[in-house]
BADOTI-639728 format. One line per 3 residues: their letters; for each residue x, z, y of C-alpha. Coordinates in nm, 2 decimals, m for minus. Layout:
<pakes>
A) X/Z/Y; ... .
</pakes>
This chain:
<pakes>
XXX) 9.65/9.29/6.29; 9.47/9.45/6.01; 9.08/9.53/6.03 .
XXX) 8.97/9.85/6.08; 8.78/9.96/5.79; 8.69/10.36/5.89 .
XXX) 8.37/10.33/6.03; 8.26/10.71/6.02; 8.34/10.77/6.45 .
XXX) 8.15/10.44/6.56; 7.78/10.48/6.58; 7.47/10.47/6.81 .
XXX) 7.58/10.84/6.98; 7.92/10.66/7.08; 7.72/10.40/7.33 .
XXX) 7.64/10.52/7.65; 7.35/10.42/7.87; 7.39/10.56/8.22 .
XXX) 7.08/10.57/8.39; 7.03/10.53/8.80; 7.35/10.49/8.99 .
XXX) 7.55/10.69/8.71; 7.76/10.32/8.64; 7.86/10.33/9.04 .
XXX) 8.00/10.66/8.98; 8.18/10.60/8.63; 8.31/10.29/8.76 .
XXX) 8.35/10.28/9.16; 8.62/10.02/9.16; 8.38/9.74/9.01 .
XXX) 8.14/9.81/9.30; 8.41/9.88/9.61; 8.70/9.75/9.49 .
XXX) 8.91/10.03/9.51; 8.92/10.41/9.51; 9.15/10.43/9.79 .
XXX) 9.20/10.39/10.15; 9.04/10.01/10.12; 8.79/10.15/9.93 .
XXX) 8.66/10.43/10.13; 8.67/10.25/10.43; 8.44/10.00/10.27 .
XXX) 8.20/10.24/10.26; 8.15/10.22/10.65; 8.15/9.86/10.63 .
XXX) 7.87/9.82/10.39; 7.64/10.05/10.63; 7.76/9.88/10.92 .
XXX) 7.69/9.54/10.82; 7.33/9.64/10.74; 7.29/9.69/11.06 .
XXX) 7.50/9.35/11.20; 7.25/9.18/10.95; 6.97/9.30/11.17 .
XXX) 7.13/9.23/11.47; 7.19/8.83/11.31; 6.80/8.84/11.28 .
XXX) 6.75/8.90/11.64; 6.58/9.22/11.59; 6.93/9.45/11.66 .
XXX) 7.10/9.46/12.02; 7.34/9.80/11.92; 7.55/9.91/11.62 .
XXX) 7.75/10.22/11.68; 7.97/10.43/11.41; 8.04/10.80/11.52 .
XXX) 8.35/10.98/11.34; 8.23/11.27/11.30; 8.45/11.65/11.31 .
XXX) 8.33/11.77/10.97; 8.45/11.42/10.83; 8.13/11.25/10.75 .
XXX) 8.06/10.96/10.99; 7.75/10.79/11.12; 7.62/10.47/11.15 .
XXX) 7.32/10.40/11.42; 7.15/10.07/11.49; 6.84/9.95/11.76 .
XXX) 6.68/9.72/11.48; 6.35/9.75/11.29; 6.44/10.07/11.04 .
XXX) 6.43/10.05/10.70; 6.05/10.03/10.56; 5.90/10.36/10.47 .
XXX) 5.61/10.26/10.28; 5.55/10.33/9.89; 5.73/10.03/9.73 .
XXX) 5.46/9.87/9.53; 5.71/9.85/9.19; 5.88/10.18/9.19 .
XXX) 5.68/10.41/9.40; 5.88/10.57/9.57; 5.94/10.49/9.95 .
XXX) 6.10/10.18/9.99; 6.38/10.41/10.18; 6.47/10.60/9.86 .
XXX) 6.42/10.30/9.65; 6.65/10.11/9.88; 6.91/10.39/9.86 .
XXX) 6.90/10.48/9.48; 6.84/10.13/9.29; 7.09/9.92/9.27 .
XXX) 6.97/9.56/9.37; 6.71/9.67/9.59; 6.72/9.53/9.90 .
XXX) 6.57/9.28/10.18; 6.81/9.03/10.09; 6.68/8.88/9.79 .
XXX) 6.32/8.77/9.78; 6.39/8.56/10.16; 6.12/8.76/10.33 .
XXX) 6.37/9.03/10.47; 6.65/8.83/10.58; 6.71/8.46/10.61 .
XXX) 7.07/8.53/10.69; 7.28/8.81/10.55; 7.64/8.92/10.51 .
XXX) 7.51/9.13/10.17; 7.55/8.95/9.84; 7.46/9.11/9.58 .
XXX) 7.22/9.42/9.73; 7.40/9.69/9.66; 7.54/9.83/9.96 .
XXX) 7.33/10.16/10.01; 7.26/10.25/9.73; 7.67/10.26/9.62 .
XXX) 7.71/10.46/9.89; 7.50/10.74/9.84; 7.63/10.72/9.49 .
XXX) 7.98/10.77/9.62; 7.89/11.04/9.87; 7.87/11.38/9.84 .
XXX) 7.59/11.43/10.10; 7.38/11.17/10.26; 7.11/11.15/10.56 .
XXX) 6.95/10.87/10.66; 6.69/10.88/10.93; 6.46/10.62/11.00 .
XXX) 6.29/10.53/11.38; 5.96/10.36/11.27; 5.62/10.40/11.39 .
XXX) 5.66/10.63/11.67; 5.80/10.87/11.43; 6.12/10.99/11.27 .
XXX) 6.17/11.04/10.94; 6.43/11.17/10.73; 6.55/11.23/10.39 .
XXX) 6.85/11.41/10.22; 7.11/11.28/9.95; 7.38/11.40/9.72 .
XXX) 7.55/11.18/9.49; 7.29/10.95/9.52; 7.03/11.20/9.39 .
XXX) 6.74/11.31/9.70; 6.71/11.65/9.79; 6.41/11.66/10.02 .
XXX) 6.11/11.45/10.04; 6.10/11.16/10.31; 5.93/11.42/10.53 .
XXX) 5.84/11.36/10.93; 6.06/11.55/11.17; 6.03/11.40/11.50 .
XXX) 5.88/11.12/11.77; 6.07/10.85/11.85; 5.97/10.58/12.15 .
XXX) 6.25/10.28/11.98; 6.33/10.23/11.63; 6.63/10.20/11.42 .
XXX) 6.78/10.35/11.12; 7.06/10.60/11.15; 7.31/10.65/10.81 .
XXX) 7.53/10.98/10.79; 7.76/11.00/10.51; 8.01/11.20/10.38 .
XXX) 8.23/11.01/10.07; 8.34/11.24/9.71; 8.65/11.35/9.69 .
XXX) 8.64/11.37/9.37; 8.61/10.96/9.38; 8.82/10.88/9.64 .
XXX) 9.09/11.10/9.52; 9.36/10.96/9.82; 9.22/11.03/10.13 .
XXX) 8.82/11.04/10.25; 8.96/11.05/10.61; 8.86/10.75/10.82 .
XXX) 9.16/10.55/11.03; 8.98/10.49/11.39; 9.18/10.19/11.41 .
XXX) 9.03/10.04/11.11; 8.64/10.07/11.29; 8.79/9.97/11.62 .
XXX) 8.92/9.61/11.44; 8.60/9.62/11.23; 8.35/9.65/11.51 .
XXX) 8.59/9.38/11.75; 8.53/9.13/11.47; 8.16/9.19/11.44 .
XXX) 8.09/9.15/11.85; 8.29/8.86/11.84; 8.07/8.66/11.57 .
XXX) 7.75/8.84/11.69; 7.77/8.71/12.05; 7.51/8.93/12.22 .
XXX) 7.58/9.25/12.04; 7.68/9.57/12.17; 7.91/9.74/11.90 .
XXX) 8.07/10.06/11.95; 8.31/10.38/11.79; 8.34/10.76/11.90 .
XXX) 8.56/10.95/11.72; 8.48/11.34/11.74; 8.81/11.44/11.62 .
XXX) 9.06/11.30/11.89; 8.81/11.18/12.14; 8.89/10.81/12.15 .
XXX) 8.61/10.57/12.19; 8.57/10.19/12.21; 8.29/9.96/12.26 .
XXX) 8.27/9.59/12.26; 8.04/9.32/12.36; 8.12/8.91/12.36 .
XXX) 7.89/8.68/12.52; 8.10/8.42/12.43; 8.11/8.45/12.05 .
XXX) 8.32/8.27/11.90; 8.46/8.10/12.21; 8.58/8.49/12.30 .
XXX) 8.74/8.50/11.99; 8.95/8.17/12.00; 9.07/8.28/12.34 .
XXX) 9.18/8.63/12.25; 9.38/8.44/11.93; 9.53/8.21/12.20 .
XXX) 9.65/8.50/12.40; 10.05/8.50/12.48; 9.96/8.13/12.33 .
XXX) 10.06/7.80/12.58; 9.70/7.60/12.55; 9.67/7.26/12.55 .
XXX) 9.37/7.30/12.78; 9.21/7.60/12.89; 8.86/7.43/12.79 .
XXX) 8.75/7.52/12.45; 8.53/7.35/12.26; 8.25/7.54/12.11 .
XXX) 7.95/7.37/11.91; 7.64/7.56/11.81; 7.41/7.37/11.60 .
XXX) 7.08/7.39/11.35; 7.10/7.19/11.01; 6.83/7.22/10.80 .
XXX) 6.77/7.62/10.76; 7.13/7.66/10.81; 7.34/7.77/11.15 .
XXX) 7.64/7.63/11.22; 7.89/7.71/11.51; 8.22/7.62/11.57 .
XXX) 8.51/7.69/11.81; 8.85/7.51/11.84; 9.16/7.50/12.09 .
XXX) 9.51/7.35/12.05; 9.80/7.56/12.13; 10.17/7.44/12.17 .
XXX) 10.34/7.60/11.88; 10.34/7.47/11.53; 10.12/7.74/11.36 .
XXX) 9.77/7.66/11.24; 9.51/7.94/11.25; 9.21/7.87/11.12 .
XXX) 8.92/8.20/11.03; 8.62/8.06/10.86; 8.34/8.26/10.83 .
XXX) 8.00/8.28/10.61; 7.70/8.52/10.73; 7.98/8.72/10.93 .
XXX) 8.19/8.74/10.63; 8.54/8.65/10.64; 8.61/8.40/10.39 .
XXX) 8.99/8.38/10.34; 9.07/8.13/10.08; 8.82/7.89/10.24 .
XXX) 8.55/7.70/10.08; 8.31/7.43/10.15; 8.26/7.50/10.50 .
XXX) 8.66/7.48/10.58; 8.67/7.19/10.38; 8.38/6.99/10.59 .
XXX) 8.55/7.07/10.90; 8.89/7.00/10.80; 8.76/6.62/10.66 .
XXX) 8.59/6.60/11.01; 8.87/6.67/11.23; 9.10/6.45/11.06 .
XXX) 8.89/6.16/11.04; 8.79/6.22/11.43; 9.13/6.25/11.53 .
XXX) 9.26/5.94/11.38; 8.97/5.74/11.46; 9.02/5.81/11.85 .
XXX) 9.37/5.75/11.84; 9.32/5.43/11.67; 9.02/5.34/11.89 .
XXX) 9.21/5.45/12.21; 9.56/5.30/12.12; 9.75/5.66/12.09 .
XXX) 9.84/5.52/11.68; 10.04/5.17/11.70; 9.86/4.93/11.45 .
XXX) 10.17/4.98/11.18; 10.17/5.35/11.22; 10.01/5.53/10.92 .
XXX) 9.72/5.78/10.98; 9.82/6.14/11.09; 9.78/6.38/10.80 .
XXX) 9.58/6.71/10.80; 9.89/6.88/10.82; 9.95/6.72/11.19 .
XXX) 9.61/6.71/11.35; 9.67/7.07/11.27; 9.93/7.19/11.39 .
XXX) 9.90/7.43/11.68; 9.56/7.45/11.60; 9.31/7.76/11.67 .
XXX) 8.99/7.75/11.54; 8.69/8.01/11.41; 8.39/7.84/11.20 .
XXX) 8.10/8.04/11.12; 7.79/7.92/10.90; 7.52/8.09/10.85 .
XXX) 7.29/8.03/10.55; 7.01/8.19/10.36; 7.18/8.18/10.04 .
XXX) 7.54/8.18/10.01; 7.72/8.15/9.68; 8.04/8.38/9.69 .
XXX) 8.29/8.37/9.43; 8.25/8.72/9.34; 8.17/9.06/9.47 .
XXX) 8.49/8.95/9.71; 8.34/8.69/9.87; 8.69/8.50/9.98 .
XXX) 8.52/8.16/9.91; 8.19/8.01/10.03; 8.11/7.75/9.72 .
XXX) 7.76/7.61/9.89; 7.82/7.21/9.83; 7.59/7.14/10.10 .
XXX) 7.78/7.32/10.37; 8.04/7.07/10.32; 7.82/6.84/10.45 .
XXX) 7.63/7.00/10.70; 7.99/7.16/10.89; 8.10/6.78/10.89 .
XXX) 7.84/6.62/11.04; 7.85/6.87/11.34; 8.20/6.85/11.38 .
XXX) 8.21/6.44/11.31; 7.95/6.43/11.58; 8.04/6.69/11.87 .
XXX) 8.37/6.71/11.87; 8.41/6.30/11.90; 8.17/6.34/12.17 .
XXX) 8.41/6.64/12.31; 8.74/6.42/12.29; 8.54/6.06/12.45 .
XXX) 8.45/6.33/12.76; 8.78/6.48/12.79; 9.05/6.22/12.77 .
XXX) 9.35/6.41/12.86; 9.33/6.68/12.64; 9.22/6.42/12.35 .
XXX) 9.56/6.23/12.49; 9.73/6.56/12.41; 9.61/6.68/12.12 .
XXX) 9.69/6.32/11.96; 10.07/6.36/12.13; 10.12/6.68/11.94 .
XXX) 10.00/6.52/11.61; 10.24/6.25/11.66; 10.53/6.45/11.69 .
XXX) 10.45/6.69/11.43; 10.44/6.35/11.26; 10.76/6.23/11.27 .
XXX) 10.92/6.63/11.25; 10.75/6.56/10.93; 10.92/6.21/10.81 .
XXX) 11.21/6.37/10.95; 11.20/6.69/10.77; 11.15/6.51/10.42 .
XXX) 11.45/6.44/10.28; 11.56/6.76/10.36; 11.27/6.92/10.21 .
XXX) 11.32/6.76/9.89; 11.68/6.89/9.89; 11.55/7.27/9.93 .
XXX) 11.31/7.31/9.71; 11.35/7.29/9.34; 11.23/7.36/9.03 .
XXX) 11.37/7.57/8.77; 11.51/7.82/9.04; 11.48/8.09/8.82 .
XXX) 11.80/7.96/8.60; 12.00/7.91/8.84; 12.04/7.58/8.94 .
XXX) 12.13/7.52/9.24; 12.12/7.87/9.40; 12.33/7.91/9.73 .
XXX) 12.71/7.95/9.67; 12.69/8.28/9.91; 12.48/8.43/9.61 .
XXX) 12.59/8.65/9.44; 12.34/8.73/9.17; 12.20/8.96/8.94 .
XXX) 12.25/8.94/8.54; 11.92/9.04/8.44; 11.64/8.76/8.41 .
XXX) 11.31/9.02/8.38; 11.19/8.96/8.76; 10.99/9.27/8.71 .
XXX) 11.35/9.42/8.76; 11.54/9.19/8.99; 11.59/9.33/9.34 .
XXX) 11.74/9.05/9.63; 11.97/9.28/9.92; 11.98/9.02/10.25 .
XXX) 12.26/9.18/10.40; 12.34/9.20/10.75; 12.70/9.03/10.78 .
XXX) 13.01/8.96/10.54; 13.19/9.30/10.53; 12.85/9.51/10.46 .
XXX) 12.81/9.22/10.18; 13.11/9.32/10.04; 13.06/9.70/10.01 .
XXX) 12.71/9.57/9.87; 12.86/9.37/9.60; 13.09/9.65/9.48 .
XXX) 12.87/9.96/9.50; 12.46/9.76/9.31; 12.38/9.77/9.00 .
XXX) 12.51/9.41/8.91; 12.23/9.40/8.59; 11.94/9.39/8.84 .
XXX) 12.06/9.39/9.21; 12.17/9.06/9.38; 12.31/9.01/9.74 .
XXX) 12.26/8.74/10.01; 12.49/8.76/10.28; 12.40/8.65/10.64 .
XXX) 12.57/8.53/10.92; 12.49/8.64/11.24; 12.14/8.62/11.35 .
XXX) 11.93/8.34/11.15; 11.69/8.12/11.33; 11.35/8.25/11.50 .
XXX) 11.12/8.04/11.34; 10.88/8.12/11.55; 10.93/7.82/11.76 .
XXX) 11.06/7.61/11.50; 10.95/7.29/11.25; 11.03/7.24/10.94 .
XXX) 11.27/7.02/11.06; 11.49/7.28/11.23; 11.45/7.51/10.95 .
XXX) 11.62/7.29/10.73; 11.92/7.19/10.91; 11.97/7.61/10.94 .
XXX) 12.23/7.70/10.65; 12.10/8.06/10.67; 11.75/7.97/10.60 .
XXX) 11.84/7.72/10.35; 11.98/7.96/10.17; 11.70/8.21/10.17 .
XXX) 11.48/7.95/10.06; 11.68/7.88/9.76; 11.77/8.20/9.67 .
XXX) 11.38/8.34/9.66; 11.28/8.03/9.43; 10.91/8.04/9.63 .
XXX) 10.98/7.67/9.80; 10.84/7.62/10.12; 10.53/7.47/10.34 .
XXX) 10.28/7.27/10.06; 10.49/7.31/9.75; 10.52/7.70/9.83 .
XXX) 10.44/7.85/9.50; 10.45/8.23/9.46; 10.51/8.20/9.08 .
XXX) 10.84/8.07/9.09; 10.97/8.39/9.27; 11.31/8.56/9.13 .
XXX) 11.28/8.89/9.26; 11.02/9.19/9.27; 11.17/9.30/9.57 .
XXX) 11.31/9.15/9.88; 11.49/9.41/10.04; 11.66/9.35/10.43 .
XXX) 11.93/9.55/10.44; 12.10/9.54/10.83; 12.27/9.79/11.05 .
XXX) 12.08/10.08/11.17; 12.12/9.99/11.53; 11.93/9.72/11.80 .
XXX) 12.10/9.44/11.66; 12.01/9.51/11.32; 11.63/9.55/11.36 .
XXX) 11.61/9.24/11.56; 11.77/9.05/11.25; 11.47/9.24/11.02 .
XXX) 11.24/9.14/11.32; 11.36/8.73/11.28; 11.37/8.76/10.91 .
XXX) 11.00/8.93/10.93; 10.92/8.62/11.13; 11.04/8.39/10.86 .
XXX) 10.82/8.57/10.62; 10.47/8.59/10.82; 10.49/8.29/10.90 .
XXX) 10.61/8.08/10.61; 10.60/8.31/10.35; 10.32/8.53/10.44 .
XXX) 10.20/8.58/10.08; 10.50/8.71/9.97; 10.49/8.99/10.19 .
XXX) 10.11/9.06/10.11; 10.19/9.05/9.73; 10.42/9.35/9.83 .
XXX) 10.77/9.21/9.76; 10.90/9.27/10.12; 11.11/9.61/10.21 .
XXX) 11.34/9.73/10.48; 11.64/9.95/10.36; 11.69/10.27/10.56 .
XXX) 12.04/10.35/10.60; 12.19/10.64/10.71; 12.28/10.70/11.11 .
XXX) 12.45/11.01/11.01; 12.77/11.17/10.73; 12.80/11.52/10.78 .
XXX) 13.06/11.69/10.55; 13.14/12.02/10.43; 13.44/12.14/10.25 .
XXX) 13.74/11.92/10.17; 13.90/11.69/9.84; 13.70/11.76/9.54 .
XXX) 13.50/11.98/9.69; 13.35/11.77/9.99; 12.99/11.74/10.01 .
XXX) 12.84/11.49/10.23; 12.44/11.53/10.38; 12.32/11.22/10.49 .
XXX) 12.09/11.15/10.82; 11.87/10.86/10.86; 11.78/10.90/11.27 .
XXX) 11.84/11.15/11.60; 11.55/11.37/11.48; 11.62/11.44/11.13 .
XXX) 12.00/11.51/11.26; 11.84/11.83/11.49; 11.64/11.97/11.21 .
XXX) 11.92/11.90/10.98; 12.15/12.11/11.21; 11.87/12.36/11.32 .
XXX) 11.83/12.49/10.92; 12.16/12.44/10.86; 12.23/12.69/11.12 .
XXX) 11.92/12.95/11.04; 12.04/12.97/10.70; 12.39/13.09/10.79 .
XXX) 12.23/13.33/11.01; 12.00/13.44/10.77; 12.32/13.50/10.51 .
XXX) 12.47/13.69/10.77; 12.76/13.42/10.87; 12.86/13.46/11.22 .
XXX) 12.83/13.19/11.46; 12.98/13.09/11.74; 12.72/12.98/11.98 .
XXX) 12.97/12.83/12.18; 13.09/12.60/11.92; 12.94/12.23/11.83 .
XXX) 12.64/12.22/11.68; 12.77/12.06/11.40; 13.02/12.37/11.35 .
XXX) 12.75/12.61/11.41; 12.57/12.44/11.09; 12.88/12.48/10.91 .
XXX) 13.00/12.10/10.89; 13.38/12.05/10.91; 13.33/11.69/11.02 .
XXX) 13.03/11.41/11.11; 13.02/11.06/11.11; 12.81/10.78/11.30 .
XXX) 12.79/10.47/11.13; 12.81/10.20/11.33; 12.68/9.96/11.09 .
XXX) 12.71/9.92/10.73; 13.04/9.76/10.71; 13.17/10.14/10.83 .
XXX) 13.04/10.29/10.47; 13.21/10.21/10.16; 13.12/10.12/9.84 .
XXX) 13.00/10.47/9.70; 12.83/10.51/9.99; 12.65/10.24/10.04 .
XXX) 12.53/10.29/9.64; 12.46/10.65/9.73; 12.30/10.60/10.06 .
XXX) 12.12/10.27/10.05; 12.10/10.05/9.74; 12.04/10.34/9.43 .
XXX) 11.71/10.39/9.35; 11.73/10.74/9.22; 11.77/10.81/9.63 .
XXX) 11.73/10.57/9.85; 11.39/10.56/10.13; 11.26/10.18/10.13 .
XXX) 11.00/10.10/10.40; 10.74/9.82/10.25; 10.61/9.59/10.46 .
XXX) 10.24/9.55/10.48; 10.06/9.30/10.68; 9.74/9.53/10.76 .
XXX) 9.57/9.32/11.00; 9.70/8.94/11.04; 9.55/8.87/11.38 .
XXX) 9.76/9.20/11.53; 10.06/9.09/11.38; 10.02/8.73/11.50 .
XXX) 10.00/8.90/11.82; 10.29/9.12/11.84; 10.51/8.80/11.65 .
XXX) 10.38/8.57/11.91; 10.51/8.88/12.22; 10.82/8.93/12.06 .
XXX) 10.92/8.62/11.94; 10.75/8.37/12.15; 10.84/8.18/12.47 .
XXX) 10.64/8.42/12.72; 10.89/8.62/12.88; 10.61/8.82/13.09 .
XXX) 10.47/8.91/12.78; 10.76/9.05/12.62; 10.88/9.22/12.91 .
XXX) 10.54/9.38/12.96; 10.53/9.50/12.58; 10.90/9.67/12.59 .
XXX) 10.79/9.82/12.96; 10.47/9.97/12.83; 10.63/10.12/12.46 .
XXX) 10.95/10.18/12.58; 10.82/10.46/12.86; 10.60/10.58/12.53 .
XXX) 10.88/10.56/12.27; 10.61/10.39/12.07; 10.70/10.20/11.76 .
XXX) 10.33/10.20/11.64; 10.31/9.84/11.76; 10.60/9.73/11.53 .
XX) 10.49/9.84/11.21; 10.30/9.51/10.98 .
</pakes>
C-alpha cells in the first residue's frame, strides 16, 4: 500500500485528550465489556461486589439490591461506609474522589482491603460515568451524608442530611440510555442468581433482592459456604456419600477453602473461584488442586491395594469423573488475565491450593474408608470405559474434516466451503430428510438425517457414545472431535440447526440432542452455533390452483389470532359471516392443514416454511446460566424419576416452559 503523503488534516487539534471519566463514556465497552444486557447488568455487579468485599473483610453482615419502579436500582450494605474525609491528594472527599477518578479505590495501597473481588479500581467511578443520575449515601459517624451525580459529574456538595445509629453505604443508580442503547431494564432473575452465588462463597452473609415492579423478593443466607453450594450442585445427583469434604485453611496471607463430593454420573463439575470471582478457564489454583487430587487418589489406591501392582495410575480424567467440587482462594493480590478475570495466574497459589488438598483430603480418605473404596471404584471403571473407548475414539475423530474425508455416508452436504455460510439441518427422520434435500439451498445448506431418537448421553461414557451410529455420525459430520481432542476450530458449519417435528416426540429428540451438546459440546452452543427450526403447526389456504395462497401457523395461539383478524377484517370490508360456520370459514379459508410432522410438507414447503432464510423463525440456543441448565438436564434426563415427575407436575398445571429455555 502506498504512503500517505497529504498531511494538511493530521495535526495537534485532531488528538483528543478526554479529561475525568470522559474515556468511560466514549468507550464503555473497554471498561464493562459490553453495551448491552451483559453490560448493564454489570453495572449492579460492580456496586454489589463493593459491598461483598466488605462483607469478605468481616466488617459487612447484609448486602441487599432493591429494583426500583422508576428503573434505577439500589444497592445497601451494613459495612464501614465509604470514607468521607478530604483525600489528602485530590481534595475532594474521598467519596467523590472515589466515584469520579478512575483508579481510586481501597484496593490498591493494601490498607483498604487485604482481599478483594475488584481488580483494577474502577468499579464506581464507571458507574457514575455510565449513569444518568447517581446518589450515594454514606452511614458514618453518627451521621448521613449524601451527594448527587449525573454522568459522573456532582451536582450537590457532600452535605449532611440525617443521623444514623449503624453505618453503611447505600448506591442508587440509574444507567444512560443513550449508552446502553438495548435495554437499561434490569432481569430480577439475573440479581436473584447473582446474590445466590455471593451467599454461597460468603458463608455468613445475608444477601437479598426486592423488586418494586412485580413485587418478587428473595433473600439468601449459607452457613455452610461452600459445602451449601456443592450440595445444591449435587441435587437430583446420586452421591457417593452424603459427607462432603470441606477444608478451610490459612497459607501464608492467603485463604484457601475447598469443597468436594463424588456423584455417580460421569460429568465433572468443577467452579474455581478467586476473591469471589468466578474464574472459568481456570488457573493456578485449579491447577494445584487438580495435581493434588490425582496424586492423592492414586497414592491411596496403591497404598490400600484398590490399583493391582501392573495396573497403570488412574488419569485426571478418571479420578474425575462424577466429580463436584467449588475451590475458592482468597489473596491480597491476584493477577487476572485481563479486565475479564477468567484466569487466576498467581504461581504461588499453585502451591499453596496443593499442599491443602495433598494434606486434608488424604487425611479425609485414611478416615473414611468406604467412601475412599468408592471413589477409587468409580475411577477404575471410568478407567477401563476409557481403554475401551480408544480405539473407537480414534476412529471418530479426524483431521481434515472440513474436506471431506470421511464424513458420514447419510450426509448429504453442502457445496460451499466458506463456513461463515454453511448451515448443518439434523433432521428428524428419513422422509422429512428427503423433502429437506429437495427444497435447501444445496450451495450452503447440508442435511443429516436421524433415525429414531439418538442416545441420551446424559448417562452415558464415551464408550457408549461411540458404538451409537447416530452420534457417530454427528460427531463426524460437525468436524469439532470429541472429549480432549475437541477443537472448536475445526467446525464446518456456522450454524447447527435441529430441525424435528413440531410435536412431543420431536422436542424430546431437540431435548436429547441439546443433551449431547451441553454436555460434550457445550462450547459450541456458547459460541452461538446451536438453533432450533420452528416449523409450522398450521396451512391455511385461500383460493384454489394458481391462485391458492397459503398462511402459515407456527402454534395454537398464533392460530386464534390468525383467525380472529382474519375474521375482523372481513367484517370490517363489509363480508358477511356466518357465525355459525367454522372458524376457519368465518376467516375466509377454504381449507386448513395440521402437520403432523415434517414428512407431511413437501418440498416447497418445507423451503418456504422452515429452511429459507428470507422467512424462516430460528430459536438460538443460549446457555445463560450453566448451573440451571445442569439442573433442569440432570431432572429431565437423569435417573430420578421423582424428580422428573415432580418438574412435569409442577410446570404442567402452570403451562410453564420458562424452565426449558438454555
Amino acid at each position: 500500500m502506498a504512503k500517505q503523503t497529504n498531511e494538511q488534516s493530521y495535526d495537534g487539534s485532531q488528538i483528543q485528550v478526554l479529561e475525568g471519566l470522559e474515556p468511560v463514556r466514549k468507550r464503555p465497552g473497554m471498561y464493562i465489556g459490553s453495551t448491552g444486557y451483559d453490560g448493564v447488568h454489570h453495572l449492579i455487579k460492580e456496586i454489589a461486589d463493593n459491598s461483598i468485599d466488605e462483607a469478605i473483610a468481616g466488617y459487612a453482615t447484609k448486602v441487599e439490591v432493591t429494583l426500583l419502579e422508576d428503573g434505577g436500582v439500589r444497592i445497601s450494605d451494613d459495612g464501614r461506609g465509604i470514607p468521607v474525609d478530604k483525600h489528602p491528594k485530590t481534595g475532594k472527599s474521598t467519596l467523590e474522589t472515589v466515584l469520579t477518578i478512575l483508579h481510586a479505590g481501597g484496593k490498591f495501597g493494601g490498607g483498604g482491603y487485604k482481599v478483594s473481588s475488584g481488580l483494577h479500581g474502577v468499579g464506581s467511578s464507571v458507574v457514575n460515568a455510565l449513569s444518568t443520575r447517581m446518589i450515594a449515601e454514606v452511614r458514618k459517624n453518627g451521621k448521613v451524608y449524601r451527594q448527587e451525580y449525573a454522568t459522573g459529574v456532582p451536582q450537590t456538595d457532600l452535605d449532611v442530611v440525617g443521623k444514623s445509629d449503624n453505618s453503611g453505604t447505600t448506591i442508587t443508580f440509574y444507567p444512560d440510555p443513550t449508552i446502553f442503547k438495548e435495554t437499561v431494564s434490569f432481569d430480577y432473575k439475573w440479581v436473584v442468581n447473582y446474590l445466590r452465588h455471593q451467599a454461597y462463597l460468603t458463608k455468613g452473609v445475608y444477601t437479598s433482592v426486592v423488586d418494586e415492579r412485580t413485587g418478587e423478593r428473595k433473600a439468601f443466607y449459607f452457613e455452610g459456604g461452600i459445602k451449601s453450594y456443592v450440595k445444591n450442585l449435587n441435587i437430583g445427583k446420586e452421591v457417593l456419600s452424603e459427607d462432603i469434604f470441606y477444608v478451610e485453611k490459612q497459607v501464608e496471607d492467603c485463604m484457601v477453602e475447598i469443597a468436594v463430593q463424588y456423584n455417580d454420573t460421569y460429568v465433572e463439575v468443577v467452579k474455581p473461584f478467586a476473591n469471589n470471582v468466578l474464574t472459568p478457564d481456570g488457573g493456578t489454583h485449579l491447577v494445584g488442586f487438580r495435581a493434588a487430587l490425582t496424586r492423592v487418589i492414586n497414592d491411596y489406591a496403591r497404598k490400600n491395594n484398590l490399583l493391582k501392582e501392573k495396573e497403570d495410575n488412574l488419569t485426571g480424567d478418571d479420578i474425575r469423573e462424577g466429580l463436584t467440587a467449588v475451590i475458592l482462594v482468597k489473596l491480597p493480590d491476584p493477577q487476572f488475565e485481563g479486565q475479564t478475570k477468567n484466569k487466576l495466574g498467581n504461581p504461588e497459589m499453585r502451591r499453596y491450593v496443593d499442599q491443602v488438598m495433598s494434606e486434608y483430603f488424604a487425611y479425609y480418605l485414611e478416615e473414611n474408608p468406604a467412601t475412599a473404596k468408592k471413589v477409587v471404584g468409580k475411577a477404575t471403571l471410568a478407567a477401563r470405559a476409557r481403554k475401551a473407548a480408544r480405539a473407537a475414539r480414534d476412529n471418530v475423530i479426524r483431521k481434515g474434516a472440513f474436506e471431506g474425508l470421511n464424513l458420514p455416508s447419510k450426509l448429504t452436504d453442502c457445496s460451499s466451503r466458506n463456513r461463515k455460510d454453511c448451515e448443518l439441518f439434523i433432521v428428524e427422520g428419513n422422509s422429512a430428510a428427503g423433502s429437506a434435500k429437495d427444497g435447501r439451498d444445496s450451495t450452503i445448506q447440508a442435511i443429516l438425517p436421524l433415525r429414531g431418537k439418538v442416545l441420551n448421553t446424559e448417562r452415558a461414557r464415551f464408550d457408549k457414545m461411540f458404538a451409537n451410529a447416530e452420534i457417530v455420525s454427528l460427531i463426524k459430520a460437525m468436524g469439532v472431535g470429541i472429549g480432549d481432542q475437541f477443537d472448536i476450530s475445526g467446525i464446518r458449519y456456522d450454524k447447527i440447526i435441529f430441525m424435528t417435528d413440531a410435536d412431543v416426540d420431536g422436542a424430546h429428540i431437540s431435548t436429547l440432542l441439546m443433551t449431547f451438546f451441553f454436555r460434550y459440546m457445550s462450547e459450541v452452543i456458547e459460541a452461538g452455533h446451536v438453533y432450533l427450526a420452528k416449523p409450522p403447526l398450521f396451512g391455511l389456504s385461500k383460493g384454489t390452483g394458481s391462485n391458492r395462497k397459503i398462511d402459515y401457523v407456527y402454534d395454537e395461539a398464533a392460530l386464534e389470532e390468525k383467525l380472529t383478524e382474519k375474521i375482523n377484517e372481513r367484517k370490517a370490508a363489509g363480508v358477511k359471516i356466518d357465525e355459525n360456520a367454522e372458524r376457519f370459514k368465518q376467516a375466509g379459508y377454504t381449507a386448513q392443514q395440521r402437520f403432523k410432522g415434517l414428512g407431511e410438507m413437501d418440498a416447497s414447503q418445507l423451503w418456504e416454511t422452515t429452511m429459507n432464510p428470507e422467512n424462516r423463525t430460528l430459536v438460538k440456543v443460549n446457555i445463560e446460566d450453566a448451573e440451571r441448565a445442569d439442573a433442569i438436564f440432570t431432572k429431565l434426563m437423569g435417573d430420578s424419576v421423582e424428580l422428573r415427575k415432580n418438574f412435569i407436575q409442577t410446570n404442567a398445571a402452570k403451562v410453564n416452559v420458562e424452565d426449558l429455555d438454555f
